[in-house]
Every structure is written in structure tokens, then in C-alpha cells.
N, CA and C atoms as a LAMMPS dump frame, in Angstrom:
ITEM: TIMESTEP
0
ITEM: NUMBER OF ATOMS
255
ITEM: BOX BOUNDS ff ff ff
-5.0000000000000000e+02 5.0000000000000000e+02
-5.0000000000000000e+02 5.0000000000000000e+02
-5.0000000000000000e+02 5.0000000000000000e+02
ITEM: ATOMS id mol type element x y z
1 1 1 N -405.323 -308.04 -181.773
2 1 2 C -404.492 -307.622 -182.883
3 1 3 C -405.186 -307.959 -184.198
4 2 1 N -405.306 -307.01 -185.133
5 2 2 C -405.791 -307.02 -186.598
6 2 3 C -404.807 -307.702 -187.428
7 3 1 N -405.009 -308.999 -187.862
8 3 2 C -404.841 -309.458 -189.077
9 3 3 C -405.285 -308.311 -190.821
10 4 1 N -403.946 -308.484 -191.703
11 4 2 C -404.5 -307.899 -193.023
12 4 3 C -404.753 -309.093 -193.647
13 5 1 N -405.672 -308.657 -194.434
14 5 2 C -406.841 -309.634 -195.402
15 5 3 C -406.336 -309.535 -196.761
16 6 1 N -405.661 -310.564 -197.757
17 6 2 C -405.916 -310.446 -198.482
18 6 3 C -406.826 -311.36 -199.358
19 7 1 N -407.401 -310.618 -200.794
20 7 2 C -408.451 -311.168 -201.596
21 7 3 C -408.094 -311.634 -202.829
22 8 1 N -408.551 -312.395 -203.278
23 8 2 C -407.644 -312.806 -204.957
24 8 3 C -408.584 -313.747 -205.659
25 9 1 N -409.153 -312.812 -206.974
26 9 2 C -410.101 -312.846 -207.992
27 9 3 C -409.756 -313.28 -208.994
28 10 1 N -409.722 -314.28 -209.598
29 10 2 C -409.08 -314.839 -210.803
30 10 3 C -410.483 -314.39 -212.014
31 11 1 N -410.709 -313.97 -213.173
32 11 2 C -412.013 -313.446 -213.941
33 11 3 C -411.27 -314.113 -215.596
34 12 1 N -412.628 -314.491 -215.823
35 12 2 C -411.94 -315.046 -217.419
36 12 3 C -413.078 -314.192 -218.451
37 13 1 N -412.316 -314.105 -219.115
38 13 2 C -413.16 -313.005 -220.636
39 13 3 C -413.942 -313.725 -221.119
40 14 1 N -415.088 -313.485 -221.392
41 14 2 C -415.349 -313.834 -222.71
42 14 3 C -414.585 -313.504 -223.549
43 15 1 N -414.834 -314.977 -224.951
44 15 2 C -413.974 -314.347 -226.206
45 15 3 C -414.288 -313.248 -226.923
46 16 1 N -412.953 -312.923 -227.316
47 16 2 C -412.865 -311.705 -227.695
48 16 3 C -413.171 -310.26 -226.788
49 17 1 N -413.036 -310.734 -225.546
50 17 2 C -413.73 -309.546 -225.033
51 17 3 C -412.573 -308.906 -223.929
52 18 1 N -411.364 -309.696 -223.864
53 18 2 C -410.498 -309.724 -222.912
54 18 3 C -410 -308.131 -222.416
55 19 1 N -409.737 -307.271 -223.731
56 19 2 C -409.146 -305.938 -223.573
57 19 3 C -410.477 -305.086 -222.731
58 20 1 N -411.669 -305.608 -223.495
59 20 2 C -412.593 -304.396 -222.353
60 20 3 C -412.716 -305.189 -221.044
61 21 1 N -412.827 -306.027 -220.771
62 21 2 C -413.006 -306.833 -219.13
63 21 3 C -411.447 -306.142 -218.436
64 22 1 N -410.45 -305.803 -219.371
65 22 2 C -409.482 -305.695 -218.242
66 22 3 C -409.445 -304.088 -218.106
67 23 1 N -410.396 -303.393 -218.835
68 23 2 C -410.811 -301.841 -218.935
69 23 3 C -411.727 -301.629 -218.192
70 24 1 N -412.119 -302.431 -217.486
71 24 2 C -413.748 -302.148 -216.716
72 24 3 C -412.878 -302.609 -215.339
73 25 1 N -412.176 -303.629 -215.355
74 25 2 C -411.559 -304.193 -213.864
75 25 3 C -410.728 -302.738 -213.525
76 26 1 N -409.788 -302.497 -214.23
77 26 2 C -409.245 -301.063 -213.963
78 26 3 C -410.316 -300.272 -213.403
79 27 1 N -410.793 -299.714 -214.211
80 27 2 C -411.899 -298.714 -213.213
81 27 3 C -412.555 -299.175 -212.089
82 28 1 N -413.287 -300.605 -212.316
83 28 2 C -413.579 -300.697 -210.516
84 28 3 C -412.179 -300.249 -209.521
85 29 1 N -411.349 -300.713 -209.919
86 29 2 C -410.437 -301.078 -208.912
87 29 3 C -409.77 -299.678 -208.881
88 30 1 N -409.761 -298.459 -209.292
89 30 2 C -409.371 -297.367 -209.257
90 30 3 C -410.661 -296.621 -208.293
91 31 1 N -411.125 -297.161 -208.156
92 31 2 C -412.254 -296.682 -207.268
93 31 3 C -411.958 -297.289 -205.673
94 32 1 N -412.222 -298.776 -205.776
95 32 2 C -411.883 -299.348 -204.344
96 32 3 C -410.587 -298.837 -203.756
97 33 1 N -409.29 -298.94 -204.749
98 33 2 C -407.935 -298.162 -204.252
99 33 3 C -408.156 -296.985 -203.199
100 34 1 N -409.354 -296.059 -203.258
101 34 2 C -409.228 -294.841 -202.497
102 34 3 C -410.555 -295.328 -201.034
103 35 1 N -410.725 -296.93 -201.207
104 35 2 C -411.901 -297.202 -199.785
105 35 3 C -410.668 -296.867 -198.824
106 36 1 N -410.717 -296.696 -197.082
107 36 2 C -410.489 -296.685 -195.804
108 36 3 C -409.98 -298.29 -196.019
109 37 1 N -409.138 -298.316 -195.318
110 37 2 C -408.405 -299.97 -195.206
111 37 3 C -407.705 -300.465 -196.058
112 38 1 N -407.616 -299.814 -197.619
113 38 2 C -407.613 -300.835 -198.553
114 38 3 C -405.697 -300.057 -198.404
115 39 1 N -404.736 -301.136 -198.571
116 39 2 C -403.474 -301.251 -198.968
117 39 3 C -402.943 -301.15 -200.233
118 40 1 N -403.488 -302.134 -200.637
119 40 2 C -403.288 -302.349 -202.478
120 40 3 C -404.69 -303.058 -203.323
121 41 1 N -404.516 -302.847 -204.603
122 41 2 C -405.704 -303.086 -205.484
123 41 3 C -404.88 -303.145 -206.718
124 42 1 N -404.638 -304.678 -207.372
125 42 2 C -404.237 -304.733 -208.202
126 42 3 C -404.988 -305.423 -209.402
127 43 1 N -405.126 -304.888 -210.811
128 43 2 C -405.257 -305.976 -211.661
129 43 3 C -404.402 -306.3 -212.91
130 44 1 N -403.919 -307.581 -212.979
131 44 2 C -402.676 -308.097 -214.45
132 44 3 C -403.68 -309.458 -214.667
133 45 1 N -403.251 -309.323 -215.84
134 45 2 C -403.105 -310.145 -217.118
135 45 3 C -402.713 -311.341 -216.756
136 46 1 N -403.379 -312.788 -216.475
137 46 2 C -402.555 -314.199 -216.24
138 46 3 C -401.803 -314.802 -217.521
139 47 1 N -400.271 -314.632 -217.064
140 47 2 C -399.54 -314.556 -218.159
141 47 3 C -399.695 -315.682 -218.601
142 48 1 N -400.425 -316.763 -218.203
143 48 2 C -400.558 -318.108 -218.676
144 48 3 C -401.863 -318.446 -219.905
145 49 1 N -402.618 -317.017 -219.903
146 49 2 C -404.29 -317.154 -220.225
147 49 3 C -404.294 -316.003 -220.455
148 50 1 N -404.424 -315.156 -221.932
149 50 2 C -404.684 -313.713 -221.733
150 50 3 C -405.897 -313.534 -222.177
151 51 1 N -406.56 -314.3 -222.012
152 51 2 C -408.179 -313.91 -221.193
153 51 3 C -408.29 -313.892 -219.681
154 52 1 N -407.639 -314.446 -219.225
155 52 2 C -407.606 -314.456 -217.325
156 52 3 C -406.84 -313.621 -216.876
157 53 1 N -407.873 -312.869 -216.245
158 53 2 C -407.358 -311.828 -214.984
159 53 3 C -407.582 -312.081 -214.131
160 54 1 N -406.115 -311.724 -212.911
161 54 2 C -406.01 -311.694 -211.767
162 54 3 C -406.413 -310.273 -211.082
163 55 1 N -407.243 -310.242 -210.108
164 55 2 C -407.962 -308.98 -208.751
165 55 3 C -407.209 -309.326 -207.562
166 56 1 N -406.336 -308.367 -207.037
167 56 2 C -405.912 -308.835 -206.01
168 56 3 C -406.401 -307.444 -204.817
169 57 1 N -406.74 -307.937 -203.304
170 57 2 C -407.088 -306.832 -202.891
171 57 3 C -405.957 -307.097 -201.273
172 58 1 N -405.348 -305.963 -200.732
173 58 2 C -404.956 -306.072 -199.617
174 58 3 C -405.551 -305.373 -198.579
175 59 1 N -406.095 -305.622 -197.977
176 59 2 C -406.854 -304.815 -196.604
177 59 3 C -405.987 -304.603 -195.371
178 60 1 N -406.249 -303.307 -194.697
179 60 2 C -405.759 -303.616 -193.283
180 60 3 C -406.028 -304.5 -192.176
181 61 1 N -407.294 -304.654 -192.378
182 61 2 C -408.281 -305.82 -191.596
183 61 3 C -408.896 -306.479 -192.036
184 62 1 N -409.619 -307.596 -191.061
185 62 2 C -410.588 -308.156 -191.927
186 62 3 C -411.914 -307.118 -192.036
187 63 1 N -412.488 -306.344 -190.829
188 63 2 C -413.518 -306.084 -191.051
189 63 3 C -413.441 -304.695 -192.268
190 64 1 N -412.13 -304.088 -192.667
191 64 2 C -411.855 -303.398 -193.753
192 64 3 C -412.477 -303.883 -195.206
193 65 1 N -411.524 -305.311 -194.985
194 65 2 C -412.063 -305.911 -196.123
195 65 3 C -413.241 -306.331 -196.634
196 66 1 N -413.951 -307.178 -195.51
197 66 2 C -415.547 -307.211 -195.507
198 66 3 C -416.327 -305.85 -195.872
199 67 1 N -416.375 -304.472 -195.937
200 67 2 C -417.455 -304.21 -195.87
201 67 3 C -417.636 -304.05 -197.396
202 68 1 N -418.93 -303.433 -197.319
203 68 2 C -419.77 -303.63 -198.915
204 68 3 C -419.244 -302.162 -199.674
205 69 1 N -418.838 -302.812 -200.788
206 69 2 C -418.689 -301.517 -201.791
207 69 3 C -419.172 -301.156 -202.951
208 70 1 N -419.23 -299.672 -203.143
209 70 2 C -420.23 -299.476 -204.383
210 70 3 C -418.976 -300.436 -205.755
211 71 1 N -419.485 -301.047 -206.336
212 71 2 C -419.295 -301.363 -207.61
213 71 3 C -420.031 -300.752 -209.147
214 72 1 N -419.672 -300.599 -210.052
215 72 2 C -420.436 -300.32 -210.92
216 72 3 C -420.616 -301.403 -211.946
217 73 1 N -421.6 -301.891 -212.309
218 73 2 C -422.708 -302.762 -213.105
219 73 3 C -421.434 -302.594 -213.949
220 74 1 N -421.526 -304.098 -214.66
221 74 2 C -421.204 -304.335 -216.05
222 74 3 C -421.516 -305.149 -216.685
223 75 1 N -421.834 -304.889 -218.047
224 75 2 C -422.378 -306.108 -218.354
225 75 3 C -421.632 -307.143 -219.76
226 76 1 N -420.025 -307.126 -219.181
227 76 2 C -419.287 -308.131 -219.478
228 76 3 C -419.754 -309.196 -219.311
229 77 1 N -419.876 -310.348 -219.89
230 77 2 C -419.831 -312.08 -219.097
231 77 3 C -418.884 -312.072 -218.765
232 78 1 N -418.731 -312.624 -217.91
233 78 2 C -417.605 -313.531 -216.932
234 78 3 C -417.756 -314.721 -216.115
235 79 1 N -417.015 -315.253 -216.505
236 79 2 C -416.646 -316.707 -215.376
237 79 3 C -415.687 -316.259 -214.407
238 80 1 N -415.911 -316.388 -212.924
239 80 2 C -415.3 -316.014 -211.924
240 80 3 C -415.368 -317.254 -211.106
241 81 1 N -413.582 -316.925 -210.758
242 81 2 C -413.691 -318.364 -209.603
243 81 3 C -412.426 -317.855 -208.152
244 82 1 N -413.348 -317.665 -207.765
245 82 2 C -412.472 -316.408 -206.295
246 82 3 C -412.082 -317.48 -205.237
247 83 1 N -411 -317.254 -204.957
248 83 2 C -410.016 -317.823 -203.535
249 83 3 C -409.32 -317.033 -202.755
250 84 1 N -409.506 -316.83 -201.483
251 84 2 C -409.115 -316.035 -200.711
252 84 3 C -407.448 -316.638 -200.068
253 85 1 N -406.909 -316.305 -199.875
254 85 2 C -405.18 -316.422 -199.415
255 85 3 C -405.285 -315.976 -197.908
């Protein structure tokens, strides 16, 4: 039996940079939304930090979730600190 996977990306802006980091996370994630497996693909605003965004990904599986996806380059800075649930 397949376990669903989920993923959860916490991303912090550089200053001043918060509105395009959460304009670039949108578009990745409007992309992964249409991979095979994927359930949900969310990104909000950490209402605690509005430089910190939350990536959340739901897979049908794990091996859904694992595989490799095209991303597109950006060249935001970011501090990323990822924990899986």
C-alpha cells in the first residue's frame, strides 16, 4: 500500500525582495501542480514573517514525490530551511 508524501518548504526573502520571491514561487509551483502524482501545491505568506514563505507539496506516493523536476533557475537569494511532515 502507497503512503501520500507530503513536503513543506519554509523560504525567507531577501530584504526587500519578498513580493518577487513569492512571484517566482507561484510560477514554479504552477508548473509542478500539473506533474503525475502531485495532489496539491501550495504557496502563502507566513503570517508571522512576511518575508517567509511557506511550499507545501502533496504527493500520491512517495516515489511520486521523489522524482526530479524541471525547475526554473532563479536568481532570488534565499535562505531555505525544508522539513518534511
Amino acid at each position: 500500500m502507497s503512503r501520500q508524501v507530503i513536503n513543506t518548504v519554509q523560504v525567507q526573502a531577501a530584504a526587500g525582495r519578498s513580493e518577487e520571491l513569492g512571484r517566482q514561487l507561484q510560477q514554479i509551483v504552477e508548473t509542478l501542480r500539473a506533474l503525475p502524482g502531485c495532489d496539491a501545491y501550495l504557496v502563502d505568506r507566513c503570517p508571522d514573517d512576511g518575508d517567509r514563505w511557506n511550499v507545501s507539496a502533496r504527493w500520491q506516493s512517495a516515489p511520486a514525490g521523489n522524482r526530479k523536476r524541471p525547475c526554473k533557475p532563479t536568481s532570488i537569494a534565499l535562505k531555505c530551511k525544508a522539513s518534511s511532515a
